[in-house]
VOGU-947224 format. One line per 3 residues: number of its first residue (from 1); for each residue x, y, z of C-alpha. Coordinates in nm, 2 decimals, always signed. Layout:
<tortis>
NUM	X:Y:Z  ...
</tortis>
This chain:
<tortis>
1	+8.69:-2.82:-10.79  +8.40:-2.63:-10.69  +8.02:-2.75:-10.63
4	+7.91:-2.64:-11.01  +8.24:-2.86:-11.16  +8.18:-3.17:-10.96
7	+7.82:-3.16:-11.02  +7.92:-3.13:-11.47  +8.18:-3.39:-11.43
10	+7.92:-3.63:-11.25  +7.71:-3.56:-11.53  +7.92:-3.60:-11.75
13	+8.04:-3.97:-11.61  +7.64:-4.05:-11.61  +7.63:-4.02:-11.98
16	+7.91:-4.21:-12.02  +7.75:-4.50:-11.83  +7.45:-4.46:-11.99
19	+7.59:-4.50:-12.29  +7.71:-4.87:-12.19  +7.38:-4.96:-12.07
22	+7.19:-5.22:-12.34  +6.87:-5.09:-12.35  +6.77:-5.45:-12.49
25	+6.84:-5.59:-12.10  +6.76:-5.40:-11.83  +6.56:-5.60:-11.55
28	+6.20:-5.54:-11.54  +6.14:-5.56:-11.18  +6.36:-5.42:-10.95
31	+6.35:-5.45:-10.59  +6.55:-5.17:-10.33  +6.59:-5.22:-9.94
34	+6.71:-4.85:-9.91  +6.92:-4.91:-9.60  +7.16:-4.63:-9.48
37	+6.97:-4.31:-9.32  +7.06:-4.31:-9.03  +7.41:-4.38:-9.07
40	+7.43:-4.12:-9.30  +7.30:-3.90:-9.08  +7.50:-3.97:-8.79
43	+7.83:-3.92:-9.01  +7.72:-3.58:-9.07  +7.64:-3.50:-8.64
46	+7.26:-3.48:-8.79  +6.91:-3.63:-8.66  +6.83:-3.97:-8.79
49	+6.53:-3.77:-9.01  +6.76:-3.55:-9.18  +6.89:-3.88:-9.33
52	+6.58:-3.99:-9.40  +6.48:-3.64:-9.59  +6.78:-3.73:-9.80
55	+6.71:-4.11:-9.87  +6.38:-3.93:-10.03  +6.59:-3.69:-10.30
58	+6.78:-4.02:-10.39  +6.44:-4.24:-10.39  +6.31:-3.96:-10.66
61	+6.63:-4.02:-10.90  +6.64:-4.40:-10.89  +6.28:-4.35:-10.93
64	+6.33:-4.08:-11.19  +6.59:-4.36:-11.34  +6.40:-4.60:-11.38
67	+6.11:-4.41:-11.55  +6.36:-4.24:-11.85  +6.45:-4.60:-11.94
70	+6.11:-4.78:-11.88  +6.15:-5.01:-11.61  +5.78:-5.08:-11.57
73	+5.81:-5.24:-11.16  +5.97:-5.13:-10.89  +5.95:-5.25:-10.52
76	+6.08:-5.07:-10.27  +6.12:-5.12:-9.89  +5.98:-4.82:-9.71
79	+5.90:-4.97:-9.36  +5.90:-5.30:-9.20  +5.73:-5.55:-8.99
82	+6.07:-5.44:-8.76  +6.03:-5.10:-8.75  +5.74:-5.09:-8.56
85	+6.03:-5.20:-8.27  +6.17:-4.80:-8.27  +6.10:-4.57:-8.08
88	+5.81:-4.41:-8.08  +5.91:-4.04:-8.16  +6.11:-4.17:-8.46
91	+5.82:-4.38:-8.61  +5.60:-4.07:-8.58  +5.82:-3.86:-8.76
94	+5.80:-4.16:-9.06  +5.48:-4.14:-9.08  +5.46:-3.77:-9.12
97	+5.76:-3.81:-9.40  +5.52:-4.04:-9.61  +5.24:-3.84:-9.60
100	+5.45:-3.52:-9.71  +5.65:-3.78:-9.96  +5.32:-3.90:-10.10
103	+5.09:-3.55:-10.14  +5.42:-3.43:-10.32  +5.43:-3.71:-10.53
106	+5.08:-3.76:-10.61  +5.09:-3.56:-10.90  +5.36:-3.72:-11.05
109	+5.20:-4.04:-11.05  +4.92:-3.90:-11.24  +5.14:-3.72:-11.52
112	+5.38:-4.03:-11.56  +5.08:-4.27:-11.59  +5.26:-4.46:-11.26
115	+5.05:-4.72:-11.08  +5.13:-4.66:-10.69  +5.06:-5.01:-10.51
118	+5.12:-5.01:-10.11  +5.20:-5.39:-10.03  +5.20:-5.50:-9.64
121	+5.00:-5.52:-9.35  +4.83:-5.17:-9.42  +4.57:-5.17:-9.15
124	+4.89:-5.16:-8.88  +4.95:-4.80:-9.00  +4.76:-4.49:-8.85
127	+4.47:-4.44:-8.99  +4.57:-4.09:-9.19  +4.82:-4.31:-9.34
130	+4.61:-4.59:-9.44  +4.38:-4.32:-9.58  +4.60:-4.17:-9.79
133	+4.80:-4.42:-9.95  +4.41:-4.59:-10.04  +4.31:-4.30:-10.19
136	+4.67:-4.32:-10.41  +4.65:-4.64:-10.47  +4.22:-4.63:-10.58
139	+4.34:-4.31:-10.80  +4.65:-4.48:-10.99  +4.53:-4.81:-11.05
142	+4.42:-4.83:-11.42  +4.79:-4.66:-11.46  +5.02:-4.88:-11.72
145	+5.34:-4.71:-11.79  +5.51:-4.85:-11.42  +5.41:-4.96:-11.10
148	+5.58:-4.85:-10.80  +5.51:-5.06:-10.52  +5.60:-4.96:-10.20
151	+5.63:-5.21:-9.88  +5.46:-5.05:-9.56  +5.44:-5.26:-9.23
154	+5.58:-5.52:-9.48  +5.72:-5.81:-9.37  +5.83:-6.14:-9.59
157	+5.75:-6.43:-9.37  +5.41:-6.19:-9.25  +5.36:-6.23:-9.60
160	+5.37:-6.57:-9.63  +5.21:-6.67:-9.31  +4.90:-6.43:-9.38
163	+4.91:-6.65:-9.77  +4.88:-6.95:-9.56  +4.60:-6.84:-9.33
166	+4.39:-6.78:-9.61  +4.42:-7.04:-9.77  +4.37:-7.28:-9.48
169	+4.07:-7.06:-9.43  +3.93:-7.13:-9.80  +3.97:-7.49:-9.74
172	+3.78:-7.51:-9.39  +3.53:-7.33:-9.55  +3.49:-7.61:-9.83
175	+3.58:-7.42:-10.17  +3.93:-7.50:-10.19  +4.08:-7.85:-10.14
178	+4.45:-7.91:-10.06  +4.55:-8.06:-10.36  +4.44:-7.78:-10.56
181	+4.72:-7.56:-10.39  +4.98:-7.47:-10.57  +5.24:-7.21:-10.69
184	+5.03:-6.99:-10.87  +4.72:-7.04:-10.65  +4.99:-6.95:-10.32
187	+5.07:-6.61:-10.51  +4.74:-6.54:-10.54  +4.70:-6.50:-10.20
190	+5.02:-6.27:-10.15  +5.01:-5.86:-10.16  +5.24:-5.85:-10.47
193	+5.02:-6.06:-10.70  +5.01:-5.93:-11.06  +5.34:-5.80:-11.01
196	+5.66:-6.05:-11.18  +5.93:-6.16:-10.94  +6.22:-5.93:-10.90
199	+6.47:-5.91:-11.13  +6.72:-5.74:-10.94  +6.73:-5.67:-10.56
202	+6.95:-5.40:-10.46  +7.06:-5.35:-10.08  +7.27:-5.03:-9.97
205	+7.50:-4.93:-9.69  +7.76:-5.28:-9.68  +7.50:-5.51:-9.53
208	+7.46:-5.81:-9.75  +7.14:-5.95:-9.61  +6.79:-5.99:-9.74
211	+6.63:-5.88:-9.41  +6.26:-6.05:-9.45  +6.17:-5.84:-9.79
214	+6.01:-6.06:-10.08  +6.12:-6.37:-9.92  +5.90:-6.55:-10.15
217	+5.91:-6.39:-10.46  +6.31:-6.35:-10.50  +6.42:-6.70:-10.55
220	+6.58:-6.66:-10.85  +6.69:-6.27:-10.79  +7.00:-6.12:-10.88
223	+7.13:-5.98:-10.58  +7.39:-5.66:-10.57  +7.52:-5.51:-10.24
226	+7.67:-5.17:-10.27  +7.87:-5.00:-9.96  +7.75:-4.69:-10.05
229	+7.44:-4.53:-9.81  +7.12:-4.50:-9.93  +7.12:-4.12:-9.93
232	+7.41:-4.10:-10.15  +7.31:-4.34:-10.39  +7.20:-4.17:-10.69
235	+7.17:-4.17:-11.06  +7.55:-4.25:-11.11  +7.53:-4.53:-10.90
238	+7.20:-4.68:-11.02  +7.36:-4.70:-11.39  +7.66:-4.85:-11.21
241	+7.38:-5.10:-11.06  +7.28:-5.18:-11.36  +7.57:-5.21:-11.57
244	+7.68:-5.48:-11.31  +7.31:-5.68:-11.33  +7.42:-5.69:-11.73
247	+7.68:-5.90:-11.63  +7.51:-6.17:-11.50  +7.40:-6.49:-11.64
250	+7.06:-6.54:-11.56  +6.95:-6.98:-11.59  +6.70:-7.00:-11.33
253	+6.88:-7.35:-11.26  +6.94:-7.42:-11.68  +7.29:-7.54:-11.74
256	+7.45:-7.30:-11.95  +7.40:-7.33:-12.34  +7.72:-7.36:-12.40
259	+7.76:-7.65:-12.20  +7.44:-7.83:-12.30  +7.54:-7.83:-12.62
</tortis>
């Protein structure tokens, strides 16, 4: 089978899934640690950035996914709180990749109507980058058809800790008081406010981990760990992904009706 035939019979087997898919229940928040890159890479005797080149083609069809059957929010994990511990020649080349990423995408985010929303401790990044993904963010942000947010110097308990420095800050200063905290007032003070809890989480290349992303905000997530690397996970196996989330029983701790009753 040549390149043309495998690429119609993939196609082909797309549709098919597709076709399963209840349109009726599809999450409306999914999550992605896109893990994978460098293995990928490596497999193929190639740079660690040639794998990251990739993971972007397969972040444009989940993405592309996910807008043809109007998932309004996804989150996705670009860079960490732990990255920051690589070297210094790789990180470099990341950063270069976003800003190339983002300046290719910008338009797209003004013809789809997509809200771009950079969650994390932004002022860590250089300052081109911080620029930049500002300037997206400021241009997008009356945009209503989806909201891609995208974690940058993100870190979960960072997060969290950051939440809690504020809010101790609010009541030293007098205009909060301790028993006024609660859950609603604590996501307030996190970068993902006005954005619903995940739905789904999805985490590539075999590791079945969470890895400090959303640590807060997926408590009642549905979690699905795929072998495949990020690179290679495309259209076909984002309909898989979701065909598999339709599966699931959601209760958020409810006995099941069928028991209650």
């Amino acid at each position: 089978m040549d390149e043309f035939q495998a690429v119609a019979v993939r196609q082909v087997a797309e549709e098919e899934l597709r076709d399963q898919l209840d349109l009726g229940s599809l999450p409306q928040h999914i999550a992605i640690i896109m893990d994978g890159n460098g293995r990928w890479a490596a497999q193929r005797g190639l740079p660690r950035i040639a794998g990251h080149k990739q993971g972007l083609e397969a972040l444009q069809d989940v993405l592309d996914i996910g807008y043809e059957l109007n998932i309004p929010y996804l989150t996705i994990y670009a860079f960490s709180q732990e990255n920051w511990n690589r070297p210094e020649s790789e990180i470099r080349l990341l950063m270069g990749l976003l800003k190339q990423y983002l300046n290719k995408e910008r338009q797209r985010f003004h013809e789809r109507n997509v809200r771009f929303l950079p969650i994390g401790r932004l002022e860590q990044l250089p300052s081109s980058v911080q620029d930049l993904v500002s300037d997206i963010a400021e241009e997008t942000r009356h945009y209503t058809t989806q909201t891609l947010a995208v974690a940058l110097s993100y870190g979960g308990r960072a997060e969290i800790i950051d939440a809690v420095q504020q809010l101790t800050l609010e009541v030293q200063m007098g205009t909060l008081s301790p028993d006024q905290i609660n859950e609603t007032l604590f996501e307030q003070h996190l970068t993902t406010w006005g954005l619903p809890d995940p739905d789904f989480l999805i985490r590539t290349s075999g590791e079945a981990r969470i890895s400090n992303f959303l640590l807060w905000q997926i408590a009642y997530t549905e979690l699905y760990f795929t072998r495949t690397l990020w690179p290679d996970f495309r259209r076909y196996e984002t309909l898989l992904a979701l065909l598999d989330y339709q599966k699931r029983e959601r209760r958020f701790g409810r006995v099941p009706q069928a028991i209650s009753s």
